[in-house]
C-alpha positions in Angstrom: 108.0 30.1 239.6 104.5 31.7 238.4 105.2 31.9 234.1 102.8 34.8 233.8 104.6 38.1 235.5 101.5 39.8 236.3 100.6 36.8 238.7 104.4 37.0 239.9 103.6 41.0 240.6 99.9 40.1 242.4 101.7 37.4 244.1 104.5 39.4 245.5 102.3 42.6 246.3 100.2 40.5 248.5 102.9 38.4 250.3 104.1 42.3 251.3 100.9 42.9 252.5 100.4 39.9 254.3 104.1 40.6 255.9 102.6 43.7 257.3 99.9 42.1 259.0 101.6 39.8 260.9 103.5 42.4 261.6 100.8 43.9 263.2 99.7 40.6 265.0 102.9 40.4 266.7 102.4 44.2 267.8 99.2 43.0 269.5 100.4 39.6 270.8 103.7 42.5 272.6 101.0 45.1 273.8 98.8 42.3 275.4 95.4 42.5 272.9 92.3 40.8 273.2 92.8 37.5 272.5 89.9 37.3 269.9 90.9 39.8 268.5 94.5 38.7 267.3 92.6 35.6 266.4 90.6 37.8 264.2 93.9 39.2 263.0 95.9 35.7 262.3 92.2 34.4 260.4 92.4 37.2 258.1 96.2 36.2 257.3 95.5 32.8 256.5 93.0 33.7 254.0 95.1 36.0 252.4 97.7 33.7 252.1 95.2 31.5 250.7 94.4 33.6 248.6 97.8 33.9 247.2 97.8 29.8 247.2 94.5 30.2 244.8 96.5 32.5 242.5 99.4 30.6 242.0 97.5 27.3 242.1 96.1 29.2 238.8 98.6 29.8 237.4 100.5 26.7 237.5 97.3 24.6 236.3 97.3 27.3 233.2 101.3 26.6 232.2 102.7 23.8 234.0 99.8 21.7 233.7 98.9 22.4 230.5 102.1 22.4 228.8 102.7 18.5 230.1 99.1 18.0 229.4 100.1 19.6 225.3 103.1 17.3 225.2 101.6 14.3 225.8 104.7 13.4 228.4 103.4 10.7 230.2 106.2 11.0 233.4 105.7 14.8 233.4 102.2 14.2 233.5 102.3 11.5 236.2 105.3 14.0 238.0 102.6 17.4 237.9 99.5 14.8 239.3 101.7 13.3 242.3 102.5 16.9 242.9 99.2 18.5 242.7 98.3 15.5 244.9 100.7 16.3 248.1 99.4 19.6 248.1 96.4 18.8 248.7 96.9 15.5 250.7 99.4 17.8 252.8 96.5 20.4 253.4 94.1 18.0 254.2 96.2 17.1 257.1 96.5 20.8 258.9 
């Protein structure tokens, strides 16, 4: 869960959005689009989502991170380093 509430409020503002545009992808996909252009569509989507990733990426590197980081907690440290690892190994793979 994002610790600052105005990344919580960005986040959530631009999931909505991003649920509105595949929204709209689906309406083309039904009414039989232009191929590249639906691509077009679903591209923009993914970087909006990671866009949102980036934010809460952010955010969690500012509190998470740092707090484990503060308290010198070695398995919370080693716990926030495996995660931040599968993220990115799990990324990699797509």
């Amino acid at each position: 869960m994002p610790q600052d509430q105005n990344t919580k409020k960005d986040a959530l503002n631009r999931l909505r959005s991003i649920a509105g545009h595949v929204n709209g992808v689906v309406r083309m996909l039904e009414e039989d689009e232009y191929c590249i252009d639906i691509i077009h569509q679903v591209q923009a989507v993914q970087a909006a989502l990671d866009k949102v990733n980036v934010l809460l990426l952010d955010d969690h590197m500012q509190h998470c991170v740092s707090d484990v980081m503060r308290a010198d907690d070695a398995p919370g440290i080693n716990r926030v380093l495996s995660e931040l690892h599968d993220v990115f190994a799990v990324r990699s793979k797509i």
